[in-house]
matplotlib code that plots the C-alpha trace (Angstrom):
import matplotlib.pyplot as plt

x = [18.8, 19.6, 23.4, 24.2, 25.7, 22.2, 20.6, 23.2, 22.5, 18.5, 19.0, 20.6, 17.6, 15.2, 17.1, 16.5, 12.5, 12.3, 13.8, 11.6, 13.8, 16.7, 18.5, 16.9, 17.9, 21.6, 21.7, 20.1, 22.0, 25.1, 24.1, 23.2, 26.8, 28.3, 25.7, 27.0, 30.5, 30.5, 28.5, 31.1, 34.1, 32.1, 31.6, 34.7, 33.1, 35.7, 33.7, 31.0, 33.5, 35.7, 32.4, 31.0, 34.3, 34.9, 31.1, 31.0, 33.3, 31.8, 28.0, 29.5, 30.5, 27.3, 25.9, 27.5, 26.7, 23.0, 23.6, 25.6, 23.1, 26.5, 25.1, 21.9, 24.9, 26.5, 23.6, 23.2, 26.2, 26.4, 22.8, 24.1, 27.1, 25.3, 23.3, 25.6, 27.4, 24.3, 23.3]
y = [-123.7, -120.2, -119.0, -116.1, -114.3, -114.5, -112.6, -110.2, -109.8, -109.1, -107.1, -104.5, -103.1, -104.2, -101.8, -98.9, -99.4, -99.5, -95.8, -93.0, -90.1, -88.4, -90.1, -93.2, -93.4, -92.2, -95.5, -97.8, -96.3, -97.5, -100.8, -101.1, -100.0, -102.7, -105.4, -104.5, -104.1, -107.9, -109.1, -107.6, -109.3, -112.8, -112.1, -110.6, -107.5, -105.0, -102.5, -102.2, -102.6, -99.6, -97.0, -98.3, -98.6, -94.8, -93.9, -95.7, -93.2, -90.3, -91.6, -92.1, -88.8, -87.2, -89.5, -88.3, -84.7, -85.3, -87.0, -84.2, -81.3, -79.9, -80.3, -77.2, -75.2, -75.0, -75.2, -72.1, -70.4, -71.6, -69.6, -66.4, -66.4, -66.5, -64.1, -61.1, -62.3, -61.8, -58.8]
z = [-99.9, -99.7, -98.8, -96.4, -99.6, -100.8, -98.2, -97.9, -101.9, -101.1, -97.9, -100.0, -101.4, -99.6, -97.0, -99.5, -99.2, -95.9, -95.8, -94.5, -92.9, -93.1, -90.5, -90.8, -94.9, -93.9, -91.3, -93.7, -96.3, -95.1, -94.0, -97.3, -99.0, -96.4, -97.8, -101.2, -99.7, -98.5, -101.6, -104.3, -102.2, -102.3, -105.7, -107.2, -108.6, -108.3, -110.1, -108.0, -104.9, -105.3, -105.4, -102.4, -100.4, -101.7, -100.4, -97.0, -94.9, -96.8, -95.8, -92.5, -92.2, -93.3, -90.7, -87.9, -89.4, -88.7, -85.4, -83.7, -85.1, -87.3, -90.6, -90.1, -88.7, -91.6, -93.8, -91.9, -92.4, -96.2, -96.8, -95.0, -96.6, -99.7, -99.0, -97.7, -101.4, -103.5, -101.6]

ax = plt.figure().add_subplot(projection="3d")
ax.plot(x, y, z, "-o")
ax.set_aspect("equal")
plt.show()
């Protein structure tokens, strides 16, 4: 019989091939760190914990970027700024 840790354990990358755009592989994304997230705990696997507890709030964040239109605003700014420095 399969456990609930088990599917956890396969949703994880199946997650990642279902992933098409930006947004959507950001959403996904993290779902899939939390499946990994709840499958290292079960599992003891502090090494593979720590990374994915470090990159959770940072996908979040890049998330919520894309969701409130901030992240091509400062892509914006970024490229001008490098261009009036190269120029």
């Amino acid at each position: 019989m399969i456990r609930v840790i088990d599917l956890v354990g396969y949703a994880a990358p199946m997650m990642v091939l279902l992933m098409t755009r930006e947004m959507i592989l950001r959403a996904l994304g993290m779902l899939s760190r939390v499946a990994v997230v709840i499958f290292s705990i079960v599992a003891c696997l502090l090494p593979v914990l720590l990374p994915h507890l470090i990159l959770l709030p940072m996908s979040a964040l890049r998330l919520w970027d894309i969701l409130t239109g901030t992240s091509s605003d400062s892509a914006k700014q970024q490229a001008e700024w490098l261009r009036q420095k190269g120029g």
